[in-house]
Residue frames relative to the residue before (quaternion, step in Angstrom):
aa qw qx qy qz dx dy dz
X 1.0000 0.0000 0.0000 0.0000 0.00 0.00 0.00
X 0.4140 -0.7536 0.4849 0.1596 3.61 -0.86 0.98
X 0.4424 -0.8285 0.2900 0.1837 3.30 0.25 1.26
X 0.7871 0.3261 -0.2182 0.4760 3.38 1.24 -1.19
X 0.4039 0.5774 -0.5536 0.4437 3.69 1.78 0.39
X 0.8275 0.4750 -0.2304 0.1909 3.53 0.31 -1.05
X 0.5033 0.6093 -0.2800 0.5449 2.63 2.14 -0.34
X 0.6590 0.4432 -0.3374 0.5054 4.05 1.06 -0.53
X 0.5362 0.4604 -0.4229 0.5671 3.72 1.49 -0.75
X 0.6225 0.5601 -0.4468 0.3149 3.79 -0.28 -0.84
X 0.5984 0.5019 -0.2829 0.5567 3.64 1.18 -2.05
X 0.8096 0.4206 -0.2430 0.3295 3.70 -0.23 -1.35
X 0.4923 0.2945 -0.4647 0.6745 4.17 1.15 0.27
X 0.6655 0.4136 -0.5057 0.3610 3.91 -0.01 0.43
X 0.4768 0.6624 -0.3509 0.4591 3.09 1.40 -0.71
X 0.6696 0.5071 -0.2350 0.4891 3.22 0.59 -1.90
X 0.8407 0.3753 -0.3112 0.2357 3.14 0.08 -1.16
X 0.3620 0.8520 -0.0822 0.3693 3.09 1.55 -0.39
X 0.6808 0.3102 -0.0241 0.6632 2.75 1.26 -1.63
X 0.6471 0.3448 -0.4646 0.4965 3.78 0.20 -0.58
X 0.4496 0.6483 -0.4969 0.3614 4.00 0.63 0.02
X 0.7210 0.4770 -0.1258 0.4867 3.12 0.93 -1.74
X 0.7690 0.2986 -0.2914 0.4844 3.72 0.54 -0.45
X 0.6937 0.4125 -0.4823 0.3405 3.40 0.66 0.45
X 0.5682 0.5058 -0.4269 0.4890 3.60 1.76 -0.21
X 0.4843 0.5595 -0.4894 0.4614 3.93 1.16 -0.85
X 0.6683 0.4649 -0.3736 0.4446 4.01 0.58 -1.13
X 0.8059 0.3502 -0.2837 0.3840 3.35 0.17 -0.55
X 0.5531 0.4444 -0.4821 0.5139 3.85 0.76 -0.05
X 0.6344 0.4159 -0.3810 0.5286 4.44 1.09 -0.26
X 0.7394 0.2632 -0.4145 0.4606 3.53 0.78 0.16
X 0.5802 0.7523 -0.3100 0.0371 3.69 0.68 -0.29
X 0.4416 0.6680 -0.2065 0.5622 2.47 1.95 0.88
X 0.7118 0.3603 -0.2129 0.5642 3.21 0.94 -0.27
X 0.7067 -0.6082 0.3476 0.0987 2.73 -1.17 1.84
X 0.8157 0.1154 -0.2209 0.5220 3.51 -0.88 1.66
X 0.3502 0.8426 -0.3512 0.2102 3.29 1.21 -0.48
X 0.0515 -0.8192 0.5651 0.0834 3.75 -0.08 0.65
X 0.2669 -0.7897 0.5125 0.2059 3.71 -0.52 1.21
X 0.5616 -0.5951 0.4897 0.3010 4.05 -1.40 1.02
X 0.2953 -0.6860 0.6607 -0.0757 3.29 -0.97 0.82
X 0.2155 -0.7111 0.6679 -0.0437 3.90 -0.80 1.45
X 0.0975 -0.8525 0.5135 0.0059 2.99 -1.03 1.47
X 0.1648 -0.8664 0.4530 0.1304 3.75 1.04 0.60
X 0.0156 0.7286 -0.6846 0.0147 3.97 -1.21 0.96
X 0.3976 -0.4790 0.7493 0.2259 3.50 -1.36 0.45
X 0.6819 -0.5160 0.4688 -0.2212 1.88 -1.93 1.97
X 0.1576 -0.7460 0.5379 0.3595 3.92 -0.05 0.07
X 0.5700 0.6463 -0.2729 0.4278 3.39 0.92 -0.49
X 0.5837 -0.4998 0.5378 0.3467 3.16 0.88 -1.27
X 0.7918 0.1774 -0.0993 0.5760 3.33 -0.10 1.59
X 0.5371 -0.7283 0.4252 0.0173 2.97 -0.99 1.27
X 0.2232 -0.8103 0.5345 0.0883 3.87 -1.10 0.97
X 0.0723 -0.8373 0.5360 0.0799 3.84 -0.31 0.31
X 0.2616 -0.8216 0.5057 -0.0278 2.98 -1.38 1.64
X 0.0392 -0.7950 0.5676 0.2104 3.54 -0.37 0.24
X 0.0636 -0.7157 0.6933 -0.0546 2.82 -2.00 1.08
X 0.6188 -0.5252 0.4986 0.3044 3.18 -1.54 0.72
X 0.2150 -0.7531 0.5350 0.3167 3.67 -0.51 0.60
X 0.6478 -0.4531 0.4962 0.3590 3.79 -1.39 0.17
X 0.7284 0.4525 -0.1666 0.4868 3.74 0.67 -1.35
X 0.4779 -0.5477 0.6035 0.3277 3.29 -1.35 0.24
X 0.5301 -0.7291 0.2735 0.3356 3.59 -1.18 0.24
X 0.4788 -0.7652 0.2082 0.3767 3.49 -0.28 0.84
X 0.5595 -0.4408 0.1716 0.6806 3.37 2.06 -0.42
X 0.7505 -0.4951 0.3070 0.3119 2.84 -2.03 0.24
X 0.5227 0.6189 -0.4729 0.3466 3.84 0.85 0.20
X 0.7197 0.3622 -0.3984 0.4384 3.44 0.92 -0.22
X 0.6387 0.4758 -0.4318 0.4233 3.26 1.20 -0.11
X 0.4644 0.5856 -0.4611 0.4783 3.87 0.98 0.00
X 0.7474 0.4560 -0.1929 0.4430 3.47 0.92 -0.80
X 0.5469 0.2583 -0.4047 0.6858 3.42 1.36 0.33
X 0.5799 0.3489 -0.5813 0.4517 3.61 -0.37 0.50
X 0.4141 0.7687 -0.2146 0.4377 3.44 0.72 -0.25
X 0.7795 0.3395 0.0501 0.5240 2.83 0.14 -2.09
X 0.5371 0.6450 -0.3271 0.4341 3.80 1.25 -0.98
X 0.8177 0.4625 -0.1207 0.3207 2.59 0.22 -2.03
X 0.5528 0.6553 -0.2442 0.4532 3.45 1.26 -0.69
X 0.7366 0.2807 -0.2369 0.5679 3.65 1.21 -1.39
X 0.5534 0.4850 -0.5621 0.3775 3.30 0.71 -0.27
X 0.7860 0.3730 -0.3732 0.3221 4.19 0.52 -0.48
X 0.5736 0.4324 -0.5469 0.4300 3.59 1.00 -0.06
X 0.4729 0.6364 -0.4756 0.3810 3.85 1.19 -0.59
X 0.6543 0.5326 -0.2119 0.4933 3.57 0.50 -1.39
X 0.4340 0.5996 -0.4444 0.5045 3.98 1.22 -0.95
X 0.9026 0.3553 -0.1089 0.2172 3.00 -0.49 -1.75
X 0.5138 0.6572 -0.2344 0.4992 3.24 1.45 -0.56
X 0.5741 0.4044 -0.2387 0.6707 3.98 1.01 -1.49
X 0.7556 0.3071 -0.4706 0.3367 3.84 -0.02 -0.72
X 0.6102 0.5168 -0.4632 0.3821 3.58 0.69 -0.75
X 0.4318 0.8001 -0.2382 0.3416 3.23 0.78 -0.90
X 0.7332 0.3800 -0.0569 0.5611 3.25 0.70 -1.78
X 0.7881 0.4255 -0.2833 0.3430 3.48 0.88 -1.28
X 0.4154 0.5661 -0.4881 0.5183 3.53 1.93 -0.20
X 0.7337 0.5578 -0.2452 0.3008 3.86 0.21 -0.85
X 0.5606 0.3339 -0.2862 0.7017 3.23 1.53 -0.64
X 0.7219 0.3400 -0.4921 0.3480 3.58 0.09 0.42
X 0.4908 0.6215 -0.3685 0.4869 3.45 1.04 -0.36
X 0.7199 0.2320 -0.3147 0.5735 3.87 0.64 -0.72
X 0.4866 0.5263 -0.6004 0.3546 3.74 0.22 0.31
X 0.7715 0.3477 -0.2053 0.4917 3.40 0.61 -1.51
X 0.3087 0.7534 -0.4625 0.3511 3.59 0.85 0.94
């Protein structure tokens, strides 16, 4: 297994996952207003490989308000940059190996 592929795959399903966080809480603070409205819910699983997969789902409950959904944008916005972290470092460390073995 190629260490610094799995490390950029591992970063990039955080990325992903990251983001489908964010668009399902961004969706629900534009609907939370509208009457009966049932707010999406991200379910995240680990990967055997390594890294992480995100489902959406309709939740069962109405929403409870917009503070928990400020707090997952938040929470997104956060994994999406240490994701992005790890990704630019690997990144770099694939480059500084590439001019060694030059």
């Amino acid at each position: 297994m190629n260490i610094t592929s799995s490390t950029a795959s591992i970063a990039f399903s955080g990325l992903q996952a990251a983001q489908t966080r964010l668009q399902a809480s961004a969706h629900n603070v534009a609907n939370s207003q509208t009457e009966g409205f049932r707010p999406l819910q991200v379910e995240q699983t680990t990967q055997s490989g390594g890294g992480v997969s995100a489902q959406v789902a309709r939740s069962s409950q109405p929403s409870a308000g917009l503070e928990g959904d400020v707090v997952a944008q938040l929470q997104a916005k956060n994994a999406f940059l240490a994701n992005l972290s790890v990704f630019k470092t690997n990144d770099a460390m694939l480059g500084t190996l590439l001019n060694a073995q030059a």
